[in-house]
ChimeraX commands (.cxc) that place a marker at each C-alpha (Angstrom):
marker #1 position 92.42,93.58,97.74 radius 0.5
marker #1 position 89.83,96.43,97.84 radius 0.5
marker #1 position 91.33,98.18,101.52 radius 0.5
marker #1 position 89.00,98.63,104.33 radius 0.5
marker #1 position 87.24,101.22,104.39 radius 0.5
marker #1 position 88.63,104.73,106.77 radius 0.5
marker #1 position 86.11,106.06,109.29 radius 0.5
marker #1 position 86.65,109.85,110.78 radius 0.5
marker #1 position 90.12,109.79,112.61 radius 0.5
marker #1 position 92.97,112.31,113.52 radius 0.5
marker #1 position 95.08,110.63,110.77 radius 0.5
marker #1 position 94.15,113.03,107.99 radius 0.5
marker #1 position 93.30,109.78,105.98 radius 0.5
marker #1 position 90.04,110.17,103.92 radius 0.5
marker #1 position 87.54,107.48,102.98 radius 0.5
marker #1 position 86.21,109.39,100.11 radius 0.5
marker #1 position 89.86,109.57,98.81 radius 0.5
marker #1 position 90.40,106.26,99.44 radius 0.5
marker #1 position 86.83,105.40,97.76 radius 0.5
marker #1 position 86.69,107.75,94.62 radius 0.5
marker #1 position 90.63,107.20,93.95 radius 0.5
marker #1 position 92.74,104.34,95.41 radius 0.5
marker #1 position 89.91,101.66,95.13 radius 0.5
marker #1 position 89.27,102.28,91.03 radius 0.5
marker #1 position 92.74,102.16,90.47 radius 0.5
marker #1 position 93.08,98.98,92.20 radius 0.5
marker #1 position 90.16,97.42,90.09 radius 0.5
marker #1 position 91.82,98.53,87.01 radius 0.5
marker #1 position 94.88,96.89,87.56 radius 0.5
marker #1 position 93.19,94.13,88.31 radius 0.5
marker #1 position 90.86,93.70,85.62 radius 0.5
marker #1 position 93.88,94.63,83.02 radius 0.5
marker #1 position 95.59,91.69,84.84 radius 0.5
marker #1 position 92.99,89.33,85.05 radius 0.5
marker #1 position 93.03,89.16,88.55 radius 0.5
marker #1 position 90.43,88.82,90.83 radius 0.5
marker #1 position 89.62,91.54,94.08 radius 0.5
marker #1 position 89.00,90.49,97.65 radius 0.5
marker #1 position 86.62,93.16,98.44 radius 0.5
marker #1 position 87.08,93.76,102.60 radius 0.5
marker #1 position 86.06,97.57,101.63 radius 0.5
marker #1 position 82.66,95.98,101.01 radius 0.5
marker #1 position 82.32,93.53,103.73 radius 0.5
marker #1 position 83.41,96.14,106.31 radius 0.5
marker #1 position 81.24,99.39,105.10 radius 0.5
marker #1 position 78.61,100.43,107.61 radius 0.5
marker #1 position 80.53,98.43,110.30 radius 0.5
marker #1 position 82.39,101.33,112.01 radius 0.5
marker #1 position 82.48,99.52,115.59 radius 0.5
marker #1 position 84.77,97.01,113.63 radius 0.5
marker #1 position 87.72,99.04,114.20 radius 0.5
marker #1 position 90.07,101.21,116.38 radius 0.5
marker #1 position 92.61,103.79,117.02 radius 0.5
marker #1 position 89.80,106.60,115.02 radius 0.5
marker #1 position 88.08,104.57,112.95 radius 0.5
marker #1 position 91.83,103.41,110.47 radius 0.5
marker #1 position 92.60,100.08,111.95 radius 0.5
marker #1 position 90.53,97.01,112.14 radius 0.5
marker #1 position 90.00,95.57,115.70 radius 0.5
marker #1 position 89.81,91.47,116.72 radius 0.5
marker #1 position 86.07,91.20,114.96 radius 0.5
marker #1 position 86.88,93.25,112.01 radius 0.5
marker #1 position 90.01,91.16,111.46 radius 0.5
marker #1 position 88.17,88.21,111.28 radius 0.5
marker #1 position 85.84,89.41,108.44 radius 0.5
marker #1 position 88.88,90.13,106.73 radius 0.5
marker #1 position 90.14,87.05,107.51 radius 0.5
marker #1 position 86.87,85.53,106.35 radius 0.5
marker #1 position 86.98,87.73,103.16 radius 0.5
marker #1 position 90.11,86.55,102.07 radius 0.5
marker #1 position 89.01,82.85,102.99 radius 0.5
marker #1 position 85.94,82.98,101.05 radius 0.5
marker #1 position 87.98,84.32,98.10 radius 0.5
marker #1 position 90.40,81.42,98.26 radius 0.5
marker #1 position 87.56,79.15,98.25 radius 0.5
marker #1 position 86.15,80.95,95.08 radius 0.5
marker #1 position 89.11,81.33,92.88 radius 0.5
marker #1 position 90.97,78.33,94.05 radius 0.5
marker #1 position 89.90,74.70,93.24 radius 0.5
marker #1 position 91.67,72.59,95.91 radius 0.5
marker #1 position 91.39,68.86,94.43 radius 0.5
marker #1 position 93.46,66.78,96.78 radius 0.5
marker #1 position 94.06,68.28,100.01 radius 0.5
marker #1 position 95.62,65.47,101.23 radius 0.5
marker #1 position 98.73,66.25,99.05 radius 0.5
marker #1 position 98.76,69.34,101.13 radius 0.5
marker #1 position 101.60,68.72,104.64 radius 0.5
marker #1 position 100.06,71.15,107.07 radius 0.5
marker #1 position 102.76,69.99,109.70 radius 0.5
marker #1 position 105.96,71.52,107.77 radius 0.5
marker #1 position 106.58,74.79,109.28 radius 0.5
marker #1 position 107.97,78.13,107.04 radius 0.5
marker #1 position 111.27,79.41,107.58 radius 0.5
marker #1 position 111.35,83.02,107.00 radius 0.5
marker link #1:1,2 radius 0.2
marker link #1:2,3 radius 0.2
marker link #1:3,4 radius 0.2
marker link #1:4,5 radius 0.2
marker link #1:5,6 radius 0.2
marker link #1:6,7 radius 0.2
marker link #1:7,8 radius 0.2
marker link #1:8,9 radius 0.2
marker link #1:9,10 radius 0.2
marker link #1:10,11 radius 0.2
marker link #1:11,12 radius 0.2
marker link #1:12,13 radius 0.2
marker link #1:13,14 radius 0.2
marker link #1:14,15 radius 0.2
marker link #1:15,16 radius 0.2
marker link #1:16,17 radius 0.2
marker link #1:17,18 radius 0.2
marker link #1:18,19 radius 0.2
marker link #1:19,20 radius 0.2
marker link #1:20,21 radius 0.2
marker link #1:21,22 radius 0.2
marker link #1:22,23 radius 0.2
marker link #1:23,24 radius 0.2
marker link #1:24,25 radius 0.2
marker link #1:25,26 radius 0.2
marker link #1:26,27 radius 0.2
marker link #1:27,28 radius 0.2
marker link #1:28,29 radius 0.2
marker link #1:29,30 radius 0.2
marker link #1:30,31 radius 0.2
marker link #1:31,32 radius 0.2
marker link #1:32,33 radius 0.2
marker link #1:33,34 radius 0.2
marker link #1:34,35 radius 0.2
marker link #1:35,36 radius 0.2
marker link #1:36,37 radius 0.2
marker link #1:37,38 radius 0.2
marker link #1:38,39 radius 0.2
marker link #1:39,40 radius 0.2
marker link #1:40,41 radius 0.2
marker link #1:41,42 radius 0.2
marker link #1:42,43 radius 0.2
marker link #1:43,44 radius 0.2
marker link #1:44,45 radius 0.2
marker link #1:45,46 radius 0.2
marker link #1:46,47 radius 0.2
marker link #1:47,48 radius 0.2
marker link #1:48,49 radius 0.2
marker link #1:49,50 radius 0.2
marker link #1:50,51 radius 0.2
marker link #1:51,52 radius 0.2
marker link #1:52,53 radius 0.2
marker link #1:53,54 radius 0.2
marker link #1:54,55 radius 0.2
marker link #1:55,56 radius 0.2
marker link #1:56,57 radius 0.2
marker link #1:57,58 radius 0.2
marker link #1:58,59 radius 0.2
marker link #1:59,60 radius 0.2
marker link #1:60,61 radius 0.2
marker link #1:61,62 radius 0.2
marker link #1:62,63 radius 0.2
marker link #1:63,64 radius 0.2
marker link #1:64,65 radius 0.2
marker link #1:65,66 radius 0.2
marker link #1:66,67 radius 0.2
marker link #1:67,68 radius 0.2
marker link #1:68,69 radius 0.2
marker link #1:69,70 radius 0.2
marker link #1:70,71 radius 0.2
marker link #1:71,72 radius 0.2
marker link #1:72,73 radius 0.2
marker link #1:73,74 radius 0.2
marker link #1:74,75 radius 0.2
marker link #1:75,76 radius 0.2
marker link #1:76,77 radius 0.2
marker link #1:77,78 radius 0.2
marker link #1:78,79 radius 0.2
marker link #1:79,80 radius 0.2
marker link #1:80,81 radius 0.2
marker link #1:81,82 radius 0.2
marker link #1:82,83 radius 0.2
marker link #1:83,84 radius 0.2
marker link #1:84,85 radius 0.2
marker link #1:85,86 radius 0.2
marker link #1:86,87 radius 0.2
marker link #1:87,88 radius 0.2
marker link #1:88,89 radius 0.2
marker link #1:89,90 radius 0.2
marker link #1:90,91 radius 0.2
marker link #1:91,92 radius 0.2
marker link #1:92,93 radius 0.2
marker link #1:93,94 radius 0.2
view
């Protein structure tokens, strides 16, 4: 997953860092293993008012468009062909 992207904060975290260096080297490693990339960094750009605590972490909106993200990535790569082999009422243990 292609990270959010970081707004001006206090954190000392930098969006061009995290734009010019941690994002290629995700792509990499997922092209060289044929994975696919949610891209949130995308969905999320130009959206500062998404997000909290200096502009790092996502607020209740900007989770959903992550949420949505990941959703519409599921629905992309994953071909679901009978859902009704799928129990929704077991519960995980963790």
């Amino acid at each position: 997953m292609e990270p959010p992207p970081i707004y001006d904060n206090d954190l000392e975290l930098s969006g061009t860092k995290l734009q010019e260096d941690i994002i290629p080297v995700i792509d990499q490693v997922a092209h060289e293993l044929n994975l696919p990339v949610v891209d949130v960094n995308l969905a999320l750009t130009n959206h500062s008012e998404y997000f909290i605590d200096g502009g790092v972490h996502p607020n209740p909106k900007g989770a959903v468009v992550i949420a949505d993200e990941i959703w519409e990535s599921f629905a992309i790569n994953v071909e679901l062909t009978d859902v009704s082999a799928c129990d929704l009422t077991t519960s995980l243990t963790y």
